[in-house]
N, CA, C and O atoms as a printed pandas DataFrame, in Angstrom:
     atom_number atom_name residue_name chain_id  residue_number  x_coord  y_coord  z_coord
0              1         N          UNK        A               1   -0.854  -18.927    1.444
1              2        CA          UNK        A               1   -0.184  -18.634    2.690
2              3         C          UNK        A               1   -1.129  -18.986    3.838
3              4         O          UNK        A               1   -2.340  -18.812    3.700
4              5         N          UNK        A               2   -0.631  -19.460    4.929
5              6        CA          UNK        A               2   -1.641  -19.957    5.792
6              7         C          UNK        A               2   -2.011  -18.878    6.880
7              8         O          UNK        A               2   -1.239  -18.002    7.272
8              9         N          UNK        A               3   -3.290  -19.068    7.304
9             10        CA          UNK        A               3   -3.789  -17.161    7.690
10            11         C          UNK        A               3   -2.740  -16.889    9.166
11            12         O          UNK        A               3   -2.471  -15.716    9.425
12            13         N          UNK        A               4   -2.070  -18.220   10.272
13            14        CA          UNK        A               4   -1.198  -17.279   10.903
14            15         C          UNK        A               4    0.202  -16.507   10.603
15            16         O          UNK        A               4    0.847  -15.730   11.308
16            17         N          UNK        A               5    0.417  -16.980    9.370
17            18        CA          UNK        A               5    1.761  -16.653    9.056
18            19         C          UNK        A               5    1.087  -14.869    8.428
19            20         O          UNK        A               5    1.307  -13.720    8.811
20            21         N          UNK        A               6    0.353  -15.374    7.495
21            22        CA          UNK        A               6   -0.344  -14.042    6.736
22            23         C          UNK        A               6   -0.199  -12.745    8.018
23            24         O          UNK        A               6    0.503  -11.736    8.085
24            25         N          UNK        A               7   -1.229  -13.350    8.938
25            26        CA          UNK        A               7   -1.310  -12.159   10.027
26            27         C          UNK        A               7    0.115  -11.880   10.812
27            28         O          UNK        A               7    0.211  -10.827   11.442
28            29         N          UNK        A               8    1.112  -12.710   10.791
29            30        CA          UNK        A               8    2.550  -12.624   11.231
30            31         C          UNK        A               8    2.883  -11.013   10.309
31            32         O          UNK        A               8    2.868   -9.917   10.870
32            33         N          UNK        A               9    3.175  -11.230    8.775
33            34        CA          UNK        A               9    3.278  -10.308    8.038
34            35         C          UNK        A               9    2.565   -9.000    8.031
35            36         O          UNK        A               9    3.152   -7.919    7.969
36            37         N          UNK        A              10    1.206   -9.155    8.100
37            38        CA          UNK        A              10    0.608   -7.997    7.958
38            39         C          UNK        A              10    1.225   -7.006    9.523
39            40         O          UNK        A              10    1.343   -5.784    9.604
40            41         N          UNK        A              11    1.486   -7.926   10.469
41            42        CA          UNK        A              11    1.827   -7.326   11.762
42            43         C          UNK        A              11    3.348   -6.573   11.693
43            44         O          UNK        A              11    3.594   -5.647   12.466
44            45         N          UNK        A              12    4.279   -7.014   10.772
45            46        CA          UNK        A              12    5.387   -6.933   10.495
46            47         C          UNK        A              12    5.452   -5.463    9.475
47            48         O          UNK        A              12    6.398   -4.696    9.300
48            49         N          UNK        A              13    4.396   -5.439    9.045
49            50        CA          UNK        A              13    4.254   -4.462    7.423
50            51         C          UNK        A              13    3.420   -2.920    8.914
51            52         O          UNK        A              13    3.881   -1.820    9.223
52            53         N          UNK        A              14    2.514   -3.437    9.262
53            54        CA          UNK        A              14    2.225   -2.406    9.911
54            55         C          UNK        A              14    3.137   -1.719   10.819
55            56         O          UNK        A              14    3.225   -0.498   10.693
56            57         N          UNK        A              15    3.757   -2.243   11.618
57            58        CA          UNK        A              15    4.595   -1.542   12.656
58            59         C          UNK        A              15    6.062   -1.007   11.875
59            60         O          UNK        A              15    6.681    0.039   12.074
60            61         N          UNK        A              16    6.347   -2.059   10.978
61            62        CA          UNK        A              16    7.665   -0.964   10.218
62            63         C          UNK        A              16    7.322    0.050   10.065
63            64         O          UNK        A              16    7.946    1.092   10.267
64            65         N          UNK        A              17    5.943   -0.136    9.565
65            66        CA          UNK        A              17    5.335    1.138    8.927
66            67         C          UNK        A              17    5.726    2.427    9.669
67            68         O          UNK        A              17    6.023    3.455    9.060
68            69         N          UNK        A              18    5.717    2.343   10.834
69            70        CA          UNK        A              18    5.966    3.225   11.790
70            71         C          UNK        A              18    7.581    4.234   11.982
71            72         O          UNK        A              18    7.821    5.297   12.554
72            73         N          UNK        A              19    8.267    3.453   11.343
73            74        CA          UNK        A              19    9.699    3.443   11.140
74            75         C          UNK        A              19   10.007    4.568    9.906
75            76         O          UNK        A              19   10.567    5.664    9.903
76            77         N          UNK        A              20    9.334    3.710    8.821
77            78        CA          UNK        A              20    9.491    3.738    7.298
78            79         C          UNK        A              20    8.396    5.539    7.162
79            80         O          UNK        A              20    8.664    6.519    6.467
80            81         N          UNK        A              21    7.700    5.416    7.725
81            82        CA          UNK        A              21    6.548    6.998    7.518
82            83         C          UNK        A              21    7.590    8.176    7.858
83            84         O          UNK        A              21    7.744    9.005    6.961
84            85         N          UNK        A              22    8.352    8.356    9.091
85            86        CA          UNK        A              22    9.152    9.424    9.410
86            87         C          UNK        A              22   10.539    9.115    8.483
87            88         O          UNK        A              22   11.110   10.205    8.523
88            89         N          UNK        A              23   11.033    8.585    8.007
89            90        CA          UNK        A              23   12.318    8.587    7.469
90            91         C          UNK        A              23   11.818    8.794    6.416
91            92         O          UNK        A              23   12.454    9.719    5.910
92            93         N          UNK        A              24   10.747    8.361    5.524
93            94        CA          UNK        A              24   10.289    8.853    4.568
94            95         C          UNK        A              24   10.405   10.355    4.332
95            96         O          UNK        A              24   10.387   10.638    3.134
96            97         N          UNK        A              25   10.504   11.248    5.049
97            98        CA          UNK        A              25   10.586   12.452    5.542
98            99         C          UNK        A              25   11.344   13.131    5.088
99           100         O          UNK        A              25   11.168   14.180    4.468
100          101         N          UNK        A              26   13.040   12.164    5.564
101          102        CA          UNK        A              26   14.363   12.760    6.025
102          103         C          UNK        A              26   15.241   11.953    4.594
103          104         O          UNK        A              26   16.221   12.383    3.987
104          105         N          UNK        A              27   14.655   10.979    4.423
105          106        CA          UNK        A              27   15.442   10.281    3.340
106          107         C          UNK        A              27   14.685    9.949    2.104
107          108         O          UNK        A              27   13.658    9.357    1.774
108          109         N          UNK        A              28   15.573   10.539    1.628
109          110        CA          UNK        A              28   14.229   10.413   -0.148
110          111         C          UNK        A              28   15.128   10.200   -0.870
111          112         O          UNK        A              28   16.312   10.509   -0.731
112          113         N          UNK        A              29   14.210    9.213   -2.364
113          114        CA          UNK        A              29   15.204    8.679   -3.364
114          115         C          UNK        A              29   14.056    7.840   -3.934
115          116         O          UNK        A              29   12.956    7.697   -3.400
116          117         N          UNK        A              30   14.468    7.298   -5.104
117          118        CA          UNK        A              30   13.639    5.921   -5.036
118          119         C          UNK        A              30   13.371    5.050   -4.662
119          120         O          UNK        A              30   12.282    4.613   -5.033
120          121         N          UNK        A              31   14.123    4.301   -3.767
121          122        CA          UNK        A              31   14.414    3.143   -2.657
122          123         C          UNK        A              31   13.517    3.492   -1.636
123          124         O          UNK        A              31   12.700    2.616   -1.353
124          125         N          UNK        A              32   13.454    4.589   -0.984
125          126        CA          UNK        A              32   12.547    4.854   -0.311
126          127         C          UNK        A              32   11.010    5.187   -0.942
127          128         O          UNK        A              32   10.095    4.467   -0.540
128          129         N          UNK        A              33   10.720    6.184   -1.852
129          130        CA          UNK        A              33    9.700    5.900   -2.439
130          131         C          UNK        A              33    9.031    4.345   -2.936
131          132         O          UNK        A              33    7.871    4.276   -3.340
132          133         N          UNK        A              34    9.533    3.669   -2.885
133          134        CA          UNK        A              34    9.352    2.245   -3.601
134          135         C          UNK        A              34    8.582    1.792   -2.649
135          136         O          UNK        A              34    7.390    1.487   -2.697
136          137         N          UNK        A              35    9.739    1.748   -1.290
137          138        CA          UNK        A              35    9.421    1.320    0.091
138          139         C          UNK        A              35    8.475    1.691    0.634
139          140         O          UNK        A              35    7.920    0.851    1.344
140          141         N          UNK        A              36    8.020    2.718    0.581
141          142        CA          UNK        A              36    6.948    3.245    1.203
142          143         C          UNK        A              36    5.952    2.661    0.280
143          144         O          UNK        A              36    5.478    1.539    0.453
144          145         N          UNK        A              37    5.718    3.244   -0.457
145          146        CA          UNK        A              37    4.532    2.995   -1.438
146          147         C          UNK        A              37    3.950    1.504   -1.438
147          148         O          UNK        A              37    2.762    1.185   -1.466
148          149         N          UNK        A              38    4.818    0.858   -1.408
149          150        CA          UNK        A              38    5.136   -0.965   -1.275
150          151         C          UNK        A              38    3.928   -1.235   -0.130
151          152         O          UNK        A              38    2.843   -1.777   -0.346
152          153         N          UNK        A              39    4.479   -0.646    1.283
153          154        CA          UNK        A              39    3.870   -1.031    2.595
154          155         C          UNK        A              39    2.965   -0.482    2.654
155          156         O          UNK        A              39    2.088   -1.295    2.945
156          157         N          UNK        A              40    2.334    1.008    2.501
157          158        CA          UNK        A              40    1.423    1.793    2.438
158          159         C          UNK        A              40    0.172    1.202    1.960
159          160         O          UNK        A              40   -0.931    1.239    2.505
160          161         N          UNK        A              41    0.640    0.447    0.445
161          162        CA          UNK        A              41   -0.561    0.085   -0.199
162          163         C          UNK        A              41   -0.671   -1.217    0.270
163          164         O          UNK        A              41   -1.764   -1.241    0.836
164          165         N          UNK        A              42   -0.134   -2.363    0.359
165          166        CA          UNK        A              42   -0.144   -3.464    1.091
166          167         C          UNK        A              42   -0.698   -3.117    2.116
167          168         O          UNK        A              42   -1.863   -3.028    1.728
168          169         N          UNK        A              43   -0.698   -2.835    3.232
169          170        CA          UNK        A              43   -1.498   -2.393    4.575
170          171         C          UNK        A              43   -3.017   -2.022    4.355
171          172         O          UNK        A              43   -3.773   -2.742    5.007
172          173         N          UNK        A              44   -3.659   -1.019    3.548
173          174        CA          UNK        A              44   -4.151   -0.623    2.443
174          175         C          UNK        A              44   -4.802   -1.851    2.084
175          176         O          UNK        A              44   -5.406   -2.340    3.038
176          177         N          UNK        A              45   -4.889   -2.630    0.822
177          178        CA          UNK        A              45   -4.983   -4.008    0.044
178          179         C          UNK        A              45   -5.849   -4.635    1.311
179          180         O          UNK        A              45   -7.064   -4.470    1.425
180          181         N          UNK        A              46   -4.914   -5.485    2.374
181          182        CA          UNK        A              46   -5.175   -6.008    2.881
182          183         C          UNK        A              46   -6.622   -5.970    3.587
183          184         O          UNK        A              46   -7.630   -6.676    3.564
184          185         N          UNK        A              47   -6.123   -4.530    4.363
185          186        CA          UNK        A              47   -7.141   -4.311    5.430
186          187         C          UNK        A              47   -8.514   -4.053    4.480
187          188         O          UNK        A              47   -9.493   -4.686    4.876
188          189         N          UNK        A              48   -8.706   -3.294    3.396
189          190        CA          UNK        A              48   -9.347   -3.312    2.411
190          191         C          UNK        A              48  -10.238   -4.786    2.194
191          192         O          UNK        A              48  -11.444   -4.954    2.373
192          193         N          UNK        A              49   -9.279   -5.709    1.779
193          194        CA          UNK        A              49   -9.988   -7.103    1.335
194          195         C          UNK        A              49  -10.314   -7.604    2.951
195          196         O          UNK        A              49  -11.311   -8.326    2.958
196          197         N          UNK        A              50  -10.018   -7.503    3.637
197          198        CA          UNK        A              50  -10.348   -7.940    4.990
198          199         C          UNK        A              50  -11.752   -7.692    5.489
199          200         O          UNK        A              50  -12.385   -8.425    6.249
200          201         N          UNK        A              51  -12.233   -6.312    4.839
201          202        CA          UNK        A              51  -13.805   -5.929    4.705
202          203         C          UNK        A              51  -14.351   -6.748    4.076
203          204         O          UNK        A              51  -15.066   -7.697    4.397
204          205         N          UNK        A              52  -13.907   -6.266    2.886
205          206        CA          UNK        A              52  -14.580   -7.374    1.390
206          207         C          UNK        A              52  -14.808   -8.393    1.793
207          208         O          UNK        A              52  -15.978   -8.747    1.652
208          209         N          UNK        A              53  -13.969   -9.254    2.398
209          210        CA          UNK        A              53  -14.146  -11.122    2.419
210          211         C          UNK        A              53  -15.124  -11.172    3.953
211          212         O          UNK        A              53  -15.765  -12.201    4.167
212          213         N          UNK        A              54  -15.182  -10.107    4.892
213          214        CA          UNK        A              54  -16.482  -10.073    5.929
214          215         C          UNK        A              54  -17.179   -9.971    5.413
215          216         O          UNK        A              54  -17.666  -11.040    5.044
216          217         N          UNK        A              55  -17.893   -8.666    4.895
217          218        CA          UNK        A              55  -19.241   -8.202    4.672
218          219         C          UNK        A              55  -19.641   -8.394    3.043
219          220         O          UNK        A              55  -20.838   -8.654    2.924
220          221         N          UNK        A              56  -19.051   -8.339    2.003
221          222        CA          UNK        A              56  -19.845   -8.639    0.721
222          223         C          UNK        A              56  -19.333   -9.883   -0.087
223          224         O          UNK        A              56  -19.864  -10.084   -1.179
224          225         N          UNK        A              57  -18.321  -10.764    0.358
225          226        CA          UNK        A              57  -18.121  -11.762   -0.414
226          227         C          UNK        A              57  -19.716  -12.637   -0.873
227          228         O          UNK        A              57  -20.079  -13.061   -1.970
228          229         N          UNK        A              58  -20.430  -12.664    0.525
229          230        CA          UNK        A              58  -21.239  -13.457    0.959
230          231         C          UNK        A              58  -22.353  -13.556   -0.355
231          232         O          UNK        A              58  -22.779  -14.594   -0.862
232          233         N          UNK        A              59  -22.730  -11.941   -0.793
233          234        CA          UNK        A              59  -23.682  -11.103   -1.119
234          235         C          UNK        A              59  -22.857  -10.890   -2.846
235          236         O          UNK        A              59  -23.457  -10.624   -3.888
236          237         N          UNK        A              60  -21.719  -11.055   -2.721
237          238        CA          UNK        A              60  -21.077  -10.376   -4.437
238          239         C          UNK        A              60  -19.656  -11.327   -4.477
239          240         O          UNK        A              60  -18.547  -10.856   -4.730
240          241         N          UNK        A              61  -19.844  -12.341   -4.263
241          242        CA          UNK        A              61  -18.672  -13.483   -4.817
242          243         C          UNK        A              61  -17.835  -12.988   -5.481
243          244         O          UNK        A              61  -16.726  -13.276   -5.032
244          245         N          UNK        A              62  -17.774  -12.123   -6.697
245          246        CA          UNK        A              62  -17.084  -11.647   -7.711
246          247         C          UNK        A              62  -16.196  -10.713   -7.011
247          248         O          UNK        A              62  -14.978  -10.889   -7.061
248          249         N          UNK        A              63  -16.714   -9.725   -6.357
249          250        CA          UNK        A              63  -15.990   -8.632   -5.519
250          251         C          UNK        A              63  -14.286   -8.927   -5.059
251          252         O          UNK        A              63  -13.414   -8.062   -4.978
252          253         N          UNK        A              64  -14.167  -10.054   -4.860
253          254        CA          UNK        A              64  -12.655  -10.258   -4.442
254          255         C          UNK        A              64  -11.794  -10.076   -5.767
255          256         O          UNK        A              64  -10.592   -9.816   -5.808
256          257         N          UNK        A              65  -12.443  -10.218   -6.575
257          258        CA          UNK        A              65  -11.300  -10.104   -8.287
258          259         C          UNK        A              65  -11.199   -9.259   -8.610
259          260         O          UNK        A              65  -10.139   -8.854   -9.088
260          261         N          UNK        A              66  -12.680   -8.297   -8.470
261          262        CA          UNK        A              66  -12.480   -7.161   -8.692
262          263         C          UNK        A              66  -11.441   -5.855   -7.943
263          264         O          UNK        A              66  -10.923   -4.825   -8.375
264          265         N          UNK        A              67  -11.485   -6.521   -6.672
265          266        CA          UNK        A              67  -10.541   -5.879   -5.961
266          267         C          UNK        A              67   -8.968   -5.963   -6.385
267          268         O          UNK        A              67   -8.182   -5.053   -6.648
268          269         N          UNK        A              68   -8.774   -7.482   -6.356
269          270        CA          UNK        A              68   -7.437   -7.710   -6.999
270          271         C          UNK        A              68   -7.021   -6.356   -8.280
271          272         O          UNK        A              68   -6.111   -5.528   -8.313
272          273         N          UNK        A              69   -8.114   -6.635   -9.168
273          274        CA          UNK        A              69   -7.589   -6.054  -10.513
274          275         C          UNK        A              69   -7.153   -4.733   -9.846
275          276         O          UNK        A              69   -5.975   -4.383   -9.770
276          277         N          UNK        A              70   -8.610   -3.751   -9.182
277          278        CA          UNK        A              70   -8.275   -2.718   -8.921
278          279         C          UNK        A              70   -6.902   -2.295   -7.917
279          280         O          UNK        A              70   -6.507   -1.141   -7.746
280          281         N          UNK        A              71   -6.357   -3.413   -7.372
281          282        CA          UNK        A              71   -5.138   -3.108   -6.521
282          283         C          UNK        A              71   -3.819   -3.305   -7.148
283          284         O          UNK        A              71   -2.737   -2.956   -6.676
284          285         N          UNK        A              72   -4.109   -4.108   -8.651
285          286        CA          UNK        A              72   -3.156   -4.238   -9.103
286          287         C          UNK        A              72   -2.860   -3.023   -9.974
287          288         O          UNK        A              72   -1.714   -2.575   -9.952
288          289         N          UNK        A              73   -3.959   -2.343  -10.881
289          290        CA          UNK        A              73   -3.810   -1.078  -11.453
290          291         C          UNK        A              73   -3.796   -0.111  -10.885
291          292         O          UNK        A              73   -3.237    0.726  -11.594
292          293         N          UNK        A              74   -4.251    0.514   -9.496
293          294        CA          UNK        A              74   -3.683    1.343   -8.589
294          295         C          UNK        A              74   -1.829    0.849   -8.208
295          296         O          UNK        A              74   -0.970    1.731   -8.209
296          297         N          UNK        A              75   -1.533   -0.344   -7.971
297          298        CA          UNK        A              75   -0.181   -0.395   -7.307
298          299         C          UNK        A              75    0.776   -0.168   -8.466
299          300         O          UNK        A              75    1.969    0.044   -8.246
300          301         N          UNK        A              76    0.248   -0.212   -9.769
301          302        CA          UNK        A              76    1.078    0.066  -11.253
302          303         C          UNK        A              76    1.236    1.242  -11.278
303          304         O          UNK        A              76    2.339    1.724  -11.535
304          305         N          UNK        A              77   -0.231    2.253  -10.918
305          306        CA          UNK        A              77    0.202    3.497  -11.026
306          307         C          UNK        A              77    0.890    4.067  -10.188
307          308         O          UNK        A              77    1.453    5.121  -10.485
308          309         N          UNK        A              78    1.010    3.507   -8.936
309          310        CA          UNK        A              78    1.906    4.483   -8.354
310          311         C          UNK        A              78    3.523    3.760   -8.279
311          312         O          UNK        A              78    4.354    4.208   -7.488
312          313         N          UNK        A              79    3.779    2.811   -9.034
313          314        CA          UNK        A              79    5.008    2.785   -9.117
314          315         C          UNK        A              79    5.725    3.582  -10.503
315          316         O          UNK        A              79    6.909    3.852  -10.704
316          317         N          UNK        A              80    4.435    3.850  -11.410
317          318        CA          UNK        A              80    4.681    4.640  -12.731
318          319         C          UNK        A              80    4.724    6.265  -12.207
319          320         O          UNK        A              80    5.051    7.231  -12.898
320          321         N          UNK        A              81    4.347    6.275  -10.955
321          322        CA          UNK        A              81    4.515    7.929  -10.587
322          323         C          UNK        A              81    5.883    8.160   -9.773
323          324         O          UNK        A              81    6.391    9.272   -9.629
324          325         N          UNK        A              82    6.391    7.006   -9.279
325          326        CA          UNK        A              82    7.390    6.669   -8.565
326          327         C          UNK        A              82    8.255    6.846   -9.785
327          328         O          UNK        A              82    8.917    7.838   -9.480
328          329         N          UNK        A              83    8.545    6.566  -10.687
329          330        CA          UNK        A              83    9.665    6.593  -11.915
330          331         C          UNK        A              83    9.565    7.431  -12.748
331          332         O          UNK        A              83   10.524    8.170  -12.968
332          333         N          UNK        A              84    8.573    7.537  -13.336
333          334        CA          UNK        A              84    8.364    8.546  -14.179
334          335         C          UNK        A              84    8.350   10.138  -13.861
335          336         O          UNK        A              84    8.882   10.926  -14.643
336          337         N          UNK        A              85    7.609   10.636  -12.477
337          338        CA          UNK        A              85    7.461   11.491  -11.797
338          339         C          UNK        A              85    8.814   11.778  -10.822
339          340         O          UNK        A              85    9.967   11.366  -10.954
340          341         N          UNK        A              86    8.207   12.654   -9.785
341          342        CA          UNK        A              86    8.639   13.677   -8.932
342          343         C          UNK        A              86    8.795   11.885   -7.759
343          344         O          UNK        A              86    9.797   11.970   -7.048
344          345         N          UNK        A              87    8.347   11.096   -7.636
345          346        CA          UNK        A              87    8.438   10.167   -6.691
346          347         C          UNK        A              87    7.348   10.520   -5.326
347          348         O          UNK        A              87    7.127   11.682   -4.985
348          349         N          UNK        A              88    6.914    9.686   -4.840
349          350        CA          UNK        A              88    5.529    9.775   -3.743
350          351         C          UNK        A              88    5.937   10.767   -2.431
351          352         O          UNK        A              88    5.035   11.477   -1.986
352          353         N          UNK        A              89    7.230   10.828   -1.823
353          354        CA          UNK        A              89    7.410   11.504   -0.614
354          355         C          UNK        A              89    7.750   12.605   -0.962
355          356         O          UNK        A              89    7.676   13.413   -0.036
356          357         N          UNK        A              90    8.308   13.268   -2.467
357          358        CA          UNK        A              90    8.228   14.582   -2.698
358          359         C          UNK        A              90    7.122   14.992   -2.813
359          360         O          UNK        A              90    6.964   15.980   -2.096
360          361         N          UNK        A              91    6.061   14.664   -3.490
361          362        CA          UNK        A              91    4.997   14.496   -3.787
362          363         C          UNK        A              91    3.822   15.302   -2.402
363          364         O          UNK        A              91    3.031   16.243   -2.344
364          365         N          UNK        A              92    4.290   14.364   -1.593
365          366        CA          UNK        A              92    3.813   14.799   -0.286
366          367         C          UNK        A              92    4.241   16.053    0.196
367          368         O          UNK        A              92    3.471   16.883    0.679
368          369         N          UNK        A              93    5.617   16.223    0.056
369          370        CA          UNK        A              93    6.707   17.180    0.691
370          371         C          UNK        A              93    5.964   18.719   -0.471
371          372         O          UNK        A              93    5.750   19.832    0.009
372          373         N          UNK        A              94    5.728   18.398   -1.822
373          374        CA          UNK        A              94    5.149   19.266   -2.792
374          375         C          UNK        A              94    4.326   20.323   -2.249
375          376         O          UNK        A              94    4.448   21.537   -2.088
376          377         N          UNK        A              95    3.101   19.101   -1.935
377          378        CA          UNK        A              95    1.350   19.087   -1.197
378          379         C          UNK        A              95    1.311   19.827    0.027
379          380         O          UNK        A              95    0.477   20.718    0.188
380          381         N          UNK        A              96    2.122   19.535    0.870
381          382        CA          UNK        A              96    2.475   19.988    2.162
382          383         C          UNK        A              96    2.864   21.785    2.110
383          384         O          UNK        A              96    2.440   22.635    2.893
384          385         N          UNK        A              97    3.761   21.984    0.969
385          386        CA          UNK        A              97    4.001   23.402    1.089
386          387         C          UNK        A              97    3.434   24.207   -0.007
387          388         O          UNK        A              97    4.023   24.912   -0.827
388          389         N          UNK        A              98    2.212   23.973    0.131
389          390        CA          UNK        A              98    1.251   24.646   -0.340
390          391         C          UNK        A              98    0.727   25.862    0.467
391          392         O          UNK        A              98   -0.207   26.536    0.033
């Protein structure tokens, strides 16, 4: 992907975000858990590797794969908590009334 379109998206993923966090709230299901979780960690990922590829690519070349893997087995698990489970915004809603 070429990096202005990339930053088009990431700009697109952040500000929904804004949308998608409060309805998360009011509307729950899986569709929304999905959704959220989707943008959350993408936003997340990104800004994440956005460090990585500044400050230690330089110094640990390898570091970008490792990230991948780890974003890909974090984004598995929380779609396996999303289905299997209570789903991420109950989850929250759980945590909250504690």
């Amino acid at each position: 992907m070429m990096a202005s379109t990339h930053w088009k998206v990431e700009r697109i993923v952040a500000v929904s975000m804004l949308g998608i966090m409060p309805a998360a709230l009011f509307v729950q299901g899986p569709l929304m858990d999905h959704l959220f979780t989707t943008f959350v960690y993408l936003h997340g990922h990104w800004g994440m590797r956005g460090v990585l590829t500044d400050y230690l690519v330089k110094f640990v070349p390898w570091i970008q794969y490792l990230w991948y893997v780890i974003s890909i087995v974090g984004f598995a698990g929380l779609i396996n908590f999303n289905v299997n489970d209570v789903g991420f915004t109950k989850a929250v809603q759980m945590i909250w009334s504690l």
